[in-house]
Steps between C-alpha positions, in 0.01 A plus 500: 500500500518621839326406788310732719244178708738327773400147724385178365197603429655737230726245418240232420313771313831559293570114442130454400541748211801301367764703674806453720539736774851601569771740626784657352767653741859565464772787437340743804191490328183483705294190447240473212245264514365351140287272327669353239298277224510131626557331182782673396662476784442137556704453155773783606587307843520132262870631446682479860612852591313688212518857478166668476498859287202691712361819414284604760176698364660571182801688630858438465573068494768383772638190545440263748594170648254281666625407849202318675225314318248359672267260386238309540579164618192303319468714204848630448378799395717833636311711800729756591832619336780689657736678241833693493572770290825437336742739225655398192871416628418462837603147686284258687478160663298282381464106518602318203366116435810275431506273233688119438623456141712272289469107528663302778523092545223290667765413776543847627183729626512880581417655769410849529606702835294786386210534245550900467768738531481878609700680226582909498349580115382830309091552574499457137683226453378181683591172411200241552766262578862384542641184340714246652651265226551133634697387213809279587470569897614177665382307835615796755579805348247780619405814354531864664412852446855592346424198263154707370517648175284788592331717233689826428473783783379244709651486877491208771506679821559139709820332540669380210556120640117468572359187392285487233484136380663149518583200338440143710454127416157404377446238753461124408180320465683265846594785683124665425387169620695455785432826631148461451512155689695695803210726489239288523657279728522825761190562510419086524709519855342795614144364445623151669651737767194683525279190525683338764477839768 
C-alpha cells in the first residue's frame, strides 16, 4: 500500500504495525513510497537478489528488484527498503555469491580472490550462485572469469583473466610451527626492547 505519512515518526508508526516502509523508483517514474507487509518480505529478501511482484493499492503488479536493505543491526529485522522497477527481458547487475565444489586433497587448500561476482543477467533470471568445481586442480593452477561456466544469458562485464580462486600448499604442521615460533619470538624482542628503553 502506499504511503502518504513521511519522517521517522511515520516510519516507526509503519514498522510498529508490522510493515516495511519503502520506495520504488526506476524507468522515469517518480518515486512511490510503500509499506510493504514485514513478514513477507523478510522471507522474499532470504533468496539473494529476489524479485518482488508489487501491486501497489490493487492496481497493475510491476516488478521490482531490491537494491538497498537496511536493517537492523540487533534484530535483523528490515527498516527501510529501496526497490527498482525492472521488465521482463530487461538486463541488470547484480552480485552473485560464488561457490567451491568438487573434492580436492588435504595437501592443497583454496583460496578464494573473490567471494562474489557481478554478472550481466535477465531481471528474471538470477542465479543465487555460480559454481567453481575444484576437481583435479593441482598445487598452482588458478581459476579466472573465462574459466566460469556462467548460467545461460548470463554476462561477466570484468576482464576475462580476473582471478577468481587458487590452488596452494596446505602448509605443514613444522612450517605452521615455525612460523608461529617467528611470531612469537617478534613480539618477545620487542617487549625485551621495550623494557630495556
Amino acid at each position: 500500500m502506499s504511503r502518504t505519512e513521511f519522517g521517522k515518526g511515520a516510519a516507526r508508526r509503519t514498522r510498529r504495525a508490522g510493515l516495511v516502509p519503502a520506495v520504488l523508483y526506476g524507468h522515469g517514474t517518480d518515486p512511490v513510497h510503500l509499506s510493504l507487509p514485514g513478514h513477507d518480505v523478510q522471507l522474499a529478501l532470504r533468496v539473494a537478489n529476489a524479485v518482488l511482484e508489487i501491486s501497489i493499492d490493487g492496481g497493475k503488479s510491476q516488478l521490482a528488484l531490491a537494491k538497498q536493505v537496511q536493517k537492523n543491526p540487533i534484530k535483523g529485522d528490515i527498516e527501510h527498503l529501496d526497490l527498482v522497477i525492472v521488465r521482463k527481458g530487461e538486463k541488470v547487475t547484480v552480485e552473485v555469491a560464488l561457490v567451491v565444489v568438487g573434492d580436492h586433497p588435504s595437501d592443497r587448500m583454496v583460496m578464494m580472490d573473490q567471494q562474489t561476482i557481478a554478472l550481466e543477467v535477465e531481471a528474471t533470471h538470477i542465479p543465487t550462485s555460480v559454481e567453481i568445481d575444484v576437481t583435479g586442480l593441482e598445487i598452482g593452477d588458478t581459476v579466472t572469469a573465462k574459466d566460469l561456466k556462467l548460467p545461460a544469458g548470463a554476462v561477466f562485464p570484468g576482464e576475462p583473466d580476473d582471478l577468481m580462486l587458487s590452488v596452494a600448499a596446505t602448509p605443514s604442521q613444522a612450517a605452521l610451527d615455525a612460523e608461529l615460533a617467528a611470531a612469537s619470538g617478534e613480539g618477545t624482542e620487542e617487549t625485551e626492547a621495550a623494557e630495556e628503553a
